[in-house]
C-alpha positions in Angstrom: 21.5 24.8 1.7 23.5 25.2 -1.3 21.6 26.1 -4.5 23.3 23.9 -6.7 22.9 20.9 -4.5 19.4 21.7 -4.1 18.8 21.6 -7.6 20.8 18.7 -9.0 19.0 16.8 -5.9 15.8 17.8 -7.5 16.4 17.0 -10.8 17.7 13.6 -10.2 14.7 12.7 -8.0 12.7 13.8 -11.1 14.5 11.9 -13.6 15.6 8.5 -11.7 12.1 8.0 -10.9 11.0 8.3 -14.5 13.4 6.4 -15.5 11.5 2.4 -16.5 13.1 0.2 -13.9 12.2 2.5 -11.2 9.1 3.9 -12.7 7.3 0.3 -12.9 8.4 -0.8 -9.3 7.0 2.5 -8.2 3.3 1.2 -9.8 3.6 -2.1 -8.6 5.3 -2.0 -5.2 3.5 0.3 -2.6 6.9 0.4 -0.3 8.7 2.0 -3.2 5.6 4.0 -4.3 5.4 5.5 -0.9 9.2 6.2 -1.0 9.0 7.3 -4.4 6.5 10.5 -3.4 8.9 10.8 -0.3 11.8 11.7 -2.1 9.6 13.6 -4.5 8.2 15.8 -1.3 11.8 15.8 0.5 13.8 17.3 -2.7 11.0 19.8 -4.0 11.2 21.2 -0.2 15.2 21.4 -0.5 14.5 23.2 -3.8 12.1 26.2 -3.0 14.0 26.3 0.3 17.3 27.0 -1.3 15.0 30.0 -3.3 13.5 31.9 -0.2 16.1 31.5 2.9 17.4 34.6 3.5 21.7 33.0 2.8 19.9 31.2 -0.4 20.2 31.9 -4.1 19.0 35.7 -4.1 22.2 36.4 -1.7 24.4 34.9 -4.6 23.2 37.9 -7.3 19.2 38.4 -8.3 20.4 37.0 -11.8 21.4 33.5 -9.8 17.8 33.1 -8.7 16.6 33.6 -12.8 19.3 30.9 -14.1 18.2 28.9 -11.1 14.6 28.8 -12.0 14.3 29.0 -15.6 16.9 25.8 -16.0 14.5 23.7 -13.5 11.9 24.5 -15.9 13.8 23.9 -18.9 14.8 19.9 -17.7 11.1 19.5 -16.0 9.9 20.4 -19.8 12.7 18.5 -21.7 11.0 15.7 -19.6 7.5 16.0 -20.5 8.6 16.8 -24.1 10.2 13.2 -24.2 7.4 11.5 -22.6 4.8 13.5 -25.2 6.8 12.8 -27.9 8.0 9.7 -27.3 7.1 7.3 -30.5 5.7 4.3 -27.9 5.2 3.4 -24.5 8.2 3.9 -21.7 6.7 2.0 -19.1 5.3 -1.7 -18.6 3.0 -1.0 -15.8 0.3 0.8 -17.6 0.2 -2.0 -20.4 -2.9 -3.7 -18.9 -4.5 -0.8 -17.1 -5.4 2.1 -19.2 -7.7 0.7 -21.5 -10.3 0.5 -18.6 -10.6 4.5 -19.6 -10.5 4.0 -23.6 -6.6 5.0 -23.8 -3.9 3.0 -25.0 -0.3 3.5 -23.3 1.0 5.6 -25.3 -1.9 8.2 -25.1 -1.9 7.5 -21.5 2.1 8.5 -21.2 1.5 11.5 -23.8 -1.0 13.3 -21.8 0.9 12.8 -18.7 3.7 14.3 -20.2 2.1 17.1 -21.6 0.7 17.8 -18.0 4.3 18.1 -16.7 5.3 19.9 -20.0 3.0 22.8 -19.8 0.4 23.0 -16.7 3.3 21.9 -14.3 5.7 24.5 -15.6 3.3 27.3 -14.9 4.5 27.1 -11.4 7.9 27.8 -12.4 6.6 30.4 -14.6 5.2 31.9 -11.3 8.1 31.9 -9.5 9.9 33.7 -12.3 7.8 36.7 -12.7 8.1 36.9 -9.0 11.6 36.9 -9.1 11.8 39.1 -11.9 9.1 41.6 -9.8 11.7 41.7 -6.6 14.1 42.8 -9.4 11.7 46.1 -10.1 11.2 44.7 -13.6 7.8 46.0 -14.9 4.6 43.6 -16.1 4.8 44.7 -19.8 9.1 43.8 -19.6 8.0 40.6 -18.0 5.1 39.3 -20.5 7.5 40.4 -23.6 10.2 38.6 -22.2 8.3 35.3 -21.3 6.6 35.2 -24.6 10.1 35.5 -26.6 11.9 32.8 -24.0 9.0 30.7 -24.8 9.2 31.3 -28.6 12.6 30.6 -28.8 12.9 27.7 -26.6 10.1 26.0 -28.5 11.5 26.6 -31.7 15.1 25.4 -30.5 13.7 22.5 -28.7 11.5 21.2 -31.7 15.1 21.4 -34.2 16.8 19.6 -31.9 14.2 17.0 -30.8 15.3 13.9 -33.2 18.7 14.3 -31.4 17.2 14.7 -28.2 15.3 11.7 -28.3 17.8 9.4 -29.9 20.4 10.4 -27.3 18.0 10.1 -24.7 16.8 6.6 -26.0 20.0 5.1 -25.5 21.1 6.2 -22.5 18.3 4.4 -21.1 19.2 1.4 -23.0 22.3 1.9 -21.6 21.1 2.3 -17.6 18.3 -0.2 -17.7 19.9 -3.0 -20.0 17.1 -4.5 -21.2 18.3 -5.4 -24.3 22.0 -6.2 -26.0 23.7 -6.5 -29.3 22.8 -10.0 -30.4 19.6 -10.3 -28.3 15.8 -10.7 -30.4 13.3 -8.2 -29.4 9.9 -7.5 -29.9 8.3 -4.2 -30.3 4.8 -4.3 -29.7 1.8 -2.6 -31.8 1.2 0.8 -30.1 -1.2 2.9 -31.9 -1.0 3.4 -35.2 2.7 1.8 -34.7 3.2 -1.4 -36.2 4.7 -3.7 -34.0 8.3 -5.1 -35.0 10.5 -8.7 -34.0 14.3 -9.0 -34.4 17.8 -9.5 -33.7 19.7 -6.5 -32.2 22.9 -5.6 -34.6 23.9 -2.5 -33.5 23.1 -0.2 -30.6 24.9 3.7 -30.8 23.7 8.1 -30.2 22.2 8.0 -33.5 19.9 4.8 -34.1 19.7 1.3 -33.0 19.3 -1.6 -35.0 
């Protein structure tokens, strides 16, 4: 298996299926549900794989195995940092459901985003310093480093966010299509988010109007 393939395969899986369209058929169909956590399964398997067969990333240079790692971490955060962050609810499936546990939506998608953002990233964390140990790198070398990766990643990530979400924003408009210059929408109240109705003017990177 090809490292690369492995992981572009991975993070599509990941990101197509948090995508809205596919997200909400997931909930409410159990045929694409069940194929959803197939794909899920299949791709994380052709992931690790690529990482411990003996012809995989390691035979490529011990740094490959590093860039290979810490860059499925960094899109599996960028993900759960959009779905924290994210100013209201992505997905229409959880509309009705999640105030049978006193959440709204949005609370709902922010704590499942800051699941995959932090607890789910340990595991990439793991691998790293495991990695990193094969390389005869000592603990102490290991902590400092982690600790000024995460430093500076956090700091980067939070400058950059506004961008990051914009762009991010409108790609999905873009993909999913639910809504086009000219069209009247309606935003609905989310938290302390008032709700909003009007006619779409413009739609571009930077904002949509």
């Amino acid at each position: 298996t090809h490292p690369l393939t492995a992981w572009v395969v991975s993070a599509l899986a990941l990101w197509v299926w948090h995508l809205p369209f596919y997200y909400d058929a997931a909930v409410r169909l159990e045929a694409v549900h069940a194929l959803e956590h197939v794909t899920f399964f299949l791709t994380a398997l052709l992931f690790w794989w690529a990482l411990v067969e003996p012809a995989g990333v390691f035979r490529r240079g011990r740094g490959a195995a590093l860039v290979y790692l810490f860059a499925a971490a960094m899109q599996s955060a960028i993900l759960g940092a959009l779905l924290t962050l994210a100013p209201r609810p992505w997905y229409t499936a959880h509309l009705d459901t999640t105030g049978a546990w006193g959440l709204s939506p949005l609370d709902d998608q922010q704590i499942a985003g800051g699941i995959m953002w932090v607890p789910a990233n340990l595991v990439y964390l793991g691998a790293l310093l495991w990695a990193l140990e094969r390389m005869g790198v000592s603990g102490a070398v290991l902590w400092t480093a982690f600790t000024g990766f995460a430093t500076v990643g956090a700091v980067a990530f939070f400058a950059a966010w506004s961008v990051l979400s914009n762009l991010f924003c409108t790609l999905l408009i873009y993909i999913t299509k639910s809504f086009r210059i000219g069209d009247t929408v309606e935003l609905l109240e989310a938290g302390d988010k008032p709700g909003m109705k009007g006619r779409v003017v413009e739609i571009n990177p930077v904002y949509t109007t």
